[in-house]
N, C-alpha and C positions, 0 to 999 in steps of 0.2 A: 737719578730718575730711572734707568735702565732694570737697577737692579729691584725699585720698587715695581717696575713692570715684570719683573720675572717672577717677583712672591705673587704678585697678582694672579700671572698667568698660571702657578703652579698651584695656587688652591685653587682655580674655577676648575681645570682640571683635577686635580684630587676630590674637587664636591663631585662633579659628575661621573668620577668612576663609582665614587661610593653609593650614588643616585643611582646608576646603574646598578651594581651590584645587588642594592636593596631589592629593584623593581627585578631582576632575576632570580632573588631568593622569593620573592611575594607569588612570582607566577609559576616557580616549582614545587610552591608549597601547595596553592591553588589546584595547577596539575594531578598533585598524590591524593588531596583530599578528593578531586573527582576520578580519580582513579578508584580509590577506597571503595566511594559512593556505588561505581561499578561492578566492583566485584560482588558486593554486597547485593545489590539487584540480581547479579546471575548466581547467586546461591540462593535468594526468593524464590527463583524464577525457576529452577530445578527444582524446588521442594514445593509451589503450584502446581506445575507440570505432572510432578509424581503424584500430588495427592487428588491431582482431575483426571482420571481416564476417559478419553472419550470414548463415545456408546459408540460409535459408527467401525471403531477397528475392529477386522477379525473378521468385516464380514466377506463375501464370495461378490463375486462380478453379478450374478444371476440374481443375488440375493439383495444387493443394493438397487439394481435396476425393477428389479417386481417393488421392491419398496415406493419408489421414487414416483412410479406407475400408479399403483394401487392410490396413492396419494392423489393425485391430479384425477385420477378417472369417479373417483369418490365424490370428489368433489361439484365433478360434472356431472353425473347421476346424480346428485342430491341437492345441486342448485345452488349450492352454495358459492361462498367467493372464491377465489383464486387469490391468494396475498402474497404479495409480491414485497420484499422489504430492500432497497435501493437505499445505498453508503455511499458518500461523494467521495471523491480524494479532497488531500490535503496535508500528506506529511503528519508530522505530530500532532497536528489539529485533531485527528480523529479523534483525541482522546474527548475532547465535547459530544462527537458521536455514539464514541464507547458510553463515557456518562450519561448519556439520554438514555440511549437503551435499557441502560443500568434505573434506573428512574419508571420508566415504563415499566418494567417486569416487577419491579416494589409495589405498584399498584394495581399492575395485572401479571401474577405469576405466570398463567400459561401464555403470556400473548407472543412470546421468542418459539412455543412449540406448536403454532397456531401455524408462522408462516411456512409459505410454502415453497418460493422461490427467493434467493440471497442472490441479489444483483451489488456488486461492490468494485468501485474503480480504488486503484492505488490501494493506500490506505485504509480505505473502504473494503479491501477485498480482504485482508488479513481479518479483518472483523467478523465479516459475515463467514469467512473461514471457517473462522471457530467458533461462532453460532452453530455452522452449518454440521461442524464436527458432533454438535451435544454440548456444548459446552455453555453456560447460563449464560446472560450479560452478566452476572456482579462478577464471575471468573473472565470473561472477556473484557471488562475493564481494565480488572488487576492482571493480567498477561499482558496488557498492551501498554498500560502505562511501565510497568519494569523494563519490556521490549525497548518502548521509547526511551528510557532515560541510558539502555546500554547502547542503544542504535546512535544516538543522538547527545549525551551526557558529555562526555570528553573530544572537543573538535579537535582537529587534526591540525598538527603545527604547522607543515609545508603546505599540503599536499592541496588546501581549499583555496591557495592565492593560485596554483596553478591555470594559465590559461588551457593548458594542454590532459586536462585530465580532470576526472570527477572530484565534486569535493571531497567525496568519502571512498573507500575502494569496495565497500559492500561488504567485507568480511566478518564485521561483528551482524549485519543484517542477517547475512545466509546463516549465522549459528544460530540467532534468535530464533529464526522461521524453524528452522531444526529442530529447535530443541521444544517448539509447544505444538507443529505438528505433529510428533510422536508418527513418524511413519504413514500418516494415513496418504491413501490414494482419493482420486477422484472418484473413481467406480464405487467407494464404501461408503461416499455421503448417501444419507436417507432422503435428505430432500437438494434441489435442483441449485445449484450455483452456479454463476456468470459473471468472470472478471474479464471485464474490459483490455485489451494488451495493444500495443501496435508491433508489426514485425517491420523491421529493419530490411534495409539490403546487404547487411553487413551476413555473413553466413556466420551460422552457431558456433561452429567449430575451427577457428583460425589454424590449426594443424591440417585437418582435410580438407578446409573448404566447402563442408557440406553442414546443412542442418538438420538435426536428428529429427526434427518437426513436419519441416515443410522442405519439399523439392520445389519449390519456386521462389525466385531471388529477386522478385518485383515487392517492395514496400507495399503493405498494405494493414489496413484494423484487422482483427483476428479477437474476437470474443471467446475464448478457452470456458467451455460447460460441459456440464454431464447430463443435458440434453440429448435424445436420439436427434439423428443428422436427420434434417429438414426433407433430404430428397428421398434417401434409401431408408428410413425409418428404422435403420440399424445404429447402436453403439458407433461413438465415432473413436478409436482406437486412441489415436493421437491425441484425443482430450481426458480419454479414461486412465490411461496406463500414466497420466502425470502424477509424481507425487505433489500432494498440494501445497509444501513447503515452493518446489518448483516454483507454481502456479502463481504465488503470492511476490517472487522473487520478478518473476517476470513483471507481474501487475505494478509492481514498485517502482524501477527501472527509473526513477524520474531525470532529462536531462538536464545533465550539466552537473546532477545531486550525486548520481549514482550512475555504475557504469553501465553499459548494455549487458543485458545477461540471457545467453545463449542466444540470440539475434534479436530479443523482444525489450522493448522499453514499457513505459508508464503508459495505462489506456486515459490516461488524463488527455494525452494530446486529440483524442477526438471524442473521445466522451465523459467527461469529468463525472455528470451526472447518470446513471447508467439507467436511470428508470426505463426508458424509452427502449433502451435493449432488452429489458428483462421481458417488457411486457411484447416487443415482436420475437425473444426466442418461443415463447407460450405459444402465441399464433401458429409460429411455422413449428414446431414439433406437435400440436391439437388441435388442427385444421376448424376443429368441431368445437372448438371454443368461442363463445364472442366475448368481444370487447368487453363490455359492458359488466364481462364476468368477473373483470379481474378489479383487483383492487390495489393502489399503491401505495406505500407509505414511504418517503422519499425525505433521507436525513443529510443535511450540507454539515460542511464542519466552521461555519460562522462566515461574517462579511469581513472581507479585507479590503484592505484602505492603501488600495493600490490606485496609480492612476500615472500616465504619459503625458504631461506638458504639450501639448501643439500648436505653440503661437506659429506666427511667421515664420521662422525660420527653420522650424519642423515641420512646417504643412505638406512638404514633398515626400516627409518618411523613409527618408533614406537608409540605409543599412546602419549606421551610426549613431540614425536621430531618434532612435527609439527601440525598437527591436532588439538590439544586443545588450540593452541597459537593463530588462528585465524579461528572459526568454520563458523561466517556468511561471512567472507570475501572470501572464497574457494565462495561464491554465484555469487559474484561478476565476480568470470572470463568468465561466460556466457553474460555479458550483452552489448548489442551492442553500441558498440564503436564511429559508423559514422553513421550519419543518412543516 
């Protein structure tokens, strides 16, 4: 009997090494084929890149800013709208954003060089980016869906069960943003962007302790534009001299996804939807605007089917009973829904 228990026991173990070994051939084979798919997106994505130049690089501080003017003041001398074009976050979702846009401009070629201000949270911000750079929707699509599948395509083996660290380290992000900014600054866009960010009290630079941004170490929302500053109706340095790769890295930041980057996280956390900013940066930089002048077109990246249980035993909300079980998803209930 003994030794029919020992063949027993030596093939349940010999099936399960071999069940093992299968299911670690299958997920290293998995692994290489999304790797592959990777590399191949960043050889696309370099040979997009090279064949879109955007119109805005090259140009002078002087020479973006008369632009940017001439545009808004036109508009109010001649009565017209003020259009304002507002991208929610959402992570990869934007690619439904991307897609609309992409949709829109097939039925109205000029309505992407119509607008006039690019309000964009997260996700939203790298879009209206590269709108904002000259770049079509149908090329703002195809840049973001390749971005998404190298940003997001192959998850990270450890590194996303950690409780102690972002799921991803950002590193394929900052090359993406790199590599379809091309350089450009914030002073060289022609018309007016506004991404949402929040700053940290964590300082930019853990070697010095200081932030190349801000001298103040109190948390606060921080909308990064190339808006003149509301008070002194001068160029705000700090938001001009950003390159907008920066800009979009900061806007991302989402917690617990991605790590803080230089003291700034995701402007999800207080403004997911950003209309509402775009349309008071106008006010306070064109005193001499009203309301009524502007116009918004305000795109979500769809409805999620998120929701927290609060029977009895959750009705007090404890740190346990809810809140920690889904921290970036609470982000999501601001984001608009219907275009």
């Amino acid at each position: 009997m003994s030794r029919l228990y020992t063949v027993v026991l030596a093939a349940t173990v010999g099936s399960a090494a071999l069940w093992s070994c299968w299911l670690v051939h299958q997920w290293r084979q998995r692994r290489r084929r999304l790797h592959n798919i990777r590399e191949d997106c960043k050889r696309q994505l370099r040979q997009v890149t090279a064949a879109n130049h955007p119109s805005c690089l090259g140009r002078s501080r002087e020479e973006g800013r008369a632009r940017r003017l001439a545009r808004i003041r036109d508009r109010i001398r001649s009565g017209k709208p003020i259009r304002v074009l507002s991208l929610d976050g959402g992570g990869v979702r934007g690619a439904f954003a991307a897609r609309i846009m992409e949709r829109i401009e097939e039925d109205m070629p000029e309505f992407v060089d119509s607008v006039d201000v690019f309000a964009g949270t997260s996700t939203g911000t790298l879009i209206a980016g590269l709108m904002c750079m000259g770049h079509s929707a149908a090329v703002t699509r195809k840049l973001f869906d390749l971005g998404a599948v190298i940003i997001f395509g192959l998850p990270p083996i450890l590194r996303g069960w950690s409780p102690f660290h972002a799921a991803r380290d950002g590193s394929n992000k900052n090359s993406v943003f790199s590599e379809i900014a091309s350089g450009a600054h914030m002073w060289e866009l022609e018309r007016y962007l506004l991404a949402p960010t929040f700053r940290m009290h964590t300082p930019g630079d853990a070697c010095t302790g200081q932030n190349q941004y801000h001298a103040h170490s109190i948390w606060h929302p921080d909308c990064i534009s190339n808006f003149l500053d509301a008070k002194t109706g001068e160029d705000n340095p700090r938001h001009l001299d950003l390159p907008l790769y920066k800009v979009a890295m900061m806007a991302t930041a989402a917690p617990t996804k991605f790590p803080v980057y230089e003291g700034f996280i995701d402007g999800g956390m207080f403004a997911n939807t950003p209309a509402l900013e775009g349309v008071s940066a106008i006010l306070a930089a064109f005193p001499e605007v009203d309301i009524s002048q502007i116009v918004v077109l305000s795109i979500g990246t769809g409805q999620i089917a998120n929701s927290v249980h609060t029977g009895l035993r959750r009705a007090h909300w404890g740190l346990f009973q809810g809140f920690l079980e889904k921290p970036v998803e609470l982000i999501d209930g601001s984001i608009e829904k219907y275009v």
